[in-house]
C-alpha positions as CSV (number, residue, x, y, z in Angstrom):
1,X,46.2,16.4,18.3
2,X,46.3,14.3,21.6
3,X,42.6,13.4,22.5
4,X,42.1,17.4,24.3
5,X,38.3,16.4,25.4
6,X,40.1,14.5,28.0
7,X,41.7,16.9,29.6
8,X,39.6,20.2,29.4
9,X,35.9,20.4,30.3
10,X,35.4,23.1,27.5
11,X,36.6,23.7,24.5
12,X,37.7,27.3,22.8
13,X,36.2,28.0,19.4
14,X,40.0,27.3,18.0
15,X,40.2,24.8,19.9
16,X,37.3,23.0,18.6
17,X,38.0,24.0,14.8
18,X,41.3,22.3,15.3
19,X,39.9,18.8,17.4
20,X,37.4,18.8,14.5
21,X,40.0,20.0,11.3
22,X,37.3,22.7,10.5
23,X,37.5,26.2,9.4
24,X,36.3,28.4,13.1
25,X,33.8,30.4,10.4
26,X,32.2,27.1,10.1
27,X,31.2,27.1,13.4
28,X,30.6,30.9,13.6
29,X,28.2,30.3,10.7
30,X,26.5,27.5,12.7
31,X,25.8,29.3,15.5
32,X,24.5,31.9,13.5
33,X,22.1,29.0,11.5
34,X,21.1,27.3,15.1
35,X,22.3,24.2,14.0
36,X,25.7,23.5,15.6
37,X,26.6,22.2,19.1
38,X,25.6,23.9,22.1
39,X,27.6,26.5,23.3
40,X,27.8,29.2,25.8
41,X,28.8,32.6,25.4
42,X,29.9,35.5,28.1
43,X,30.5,38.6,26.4
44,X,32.3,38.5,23.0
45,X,33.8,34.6,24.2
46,X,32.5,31.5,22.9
47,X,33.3,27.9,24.8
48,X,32.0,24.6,23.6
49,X,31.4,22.2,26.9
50,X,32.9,18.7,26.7
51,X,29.2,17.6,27.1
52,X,27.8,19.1,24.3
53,X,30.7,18.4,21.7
54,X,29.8,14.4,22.5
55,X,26.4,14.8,22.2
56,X,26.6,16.7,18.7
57,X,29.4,13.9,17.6
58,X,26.9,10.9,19.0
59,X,24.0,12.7,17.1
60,X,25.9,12.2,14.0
61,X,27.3,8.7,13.7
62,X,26.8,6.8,11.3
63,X,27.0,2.7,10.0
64,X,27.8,1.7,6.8
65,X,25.4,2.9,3.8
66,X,24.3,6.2,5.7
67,X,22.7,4.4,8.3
68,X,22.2,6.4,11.5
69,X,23.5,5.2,14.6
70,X,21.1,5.6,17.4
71,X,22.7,7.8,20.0
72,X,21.8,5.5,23.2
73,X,23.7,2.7,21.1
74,X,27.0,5.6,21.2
75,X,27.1,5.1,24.7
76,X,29.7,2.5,24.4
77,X,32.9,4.5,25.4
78,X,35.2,2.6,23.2
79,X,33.1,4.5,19.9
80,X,34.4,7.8,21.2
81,X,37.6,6.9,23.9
82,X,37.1,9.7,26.1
């Protein structure tokens, strides 16, 4: 899938299960745990904002043994290309 977090400000909850090759009940369930990305919701329709899909992915980086990546160090545009 072309790089679709350059081109639309927010995401569709199939939209993000396919950017991400995840099951749409995963993110359903982490909405429902609180521990997913940020999303908003206007009546029965869930979006994901381009924002808050690179924070979550900066939040989760990591270097070589399981070291975490410290998010300010993410900045860098050339870790994420968008």
């Amino acid at each position: 899938m072309e790089n679709i977090l350059s081109k639309k400000p927010r995401l569709t909850e199939q939209e993000l299960s396919e950017y991400w090759d995840i099951k749409r009940k995963t993110l359903q369930k982490w909405r429902s745990l609180g521990v997913g990305p940020t999303y908003i919701k206007i009546g029965a329709r869930v979006i994901y904002p381009r924002e808050a899909i690179v924070c979550f992915e900066r939040e989760r980086l990591f270097r070589g043994s399981g070291t975490r990546i410290d998010p300010s160090e993410a900045i860098n545009k050339h870790l994420f290309g968008y």
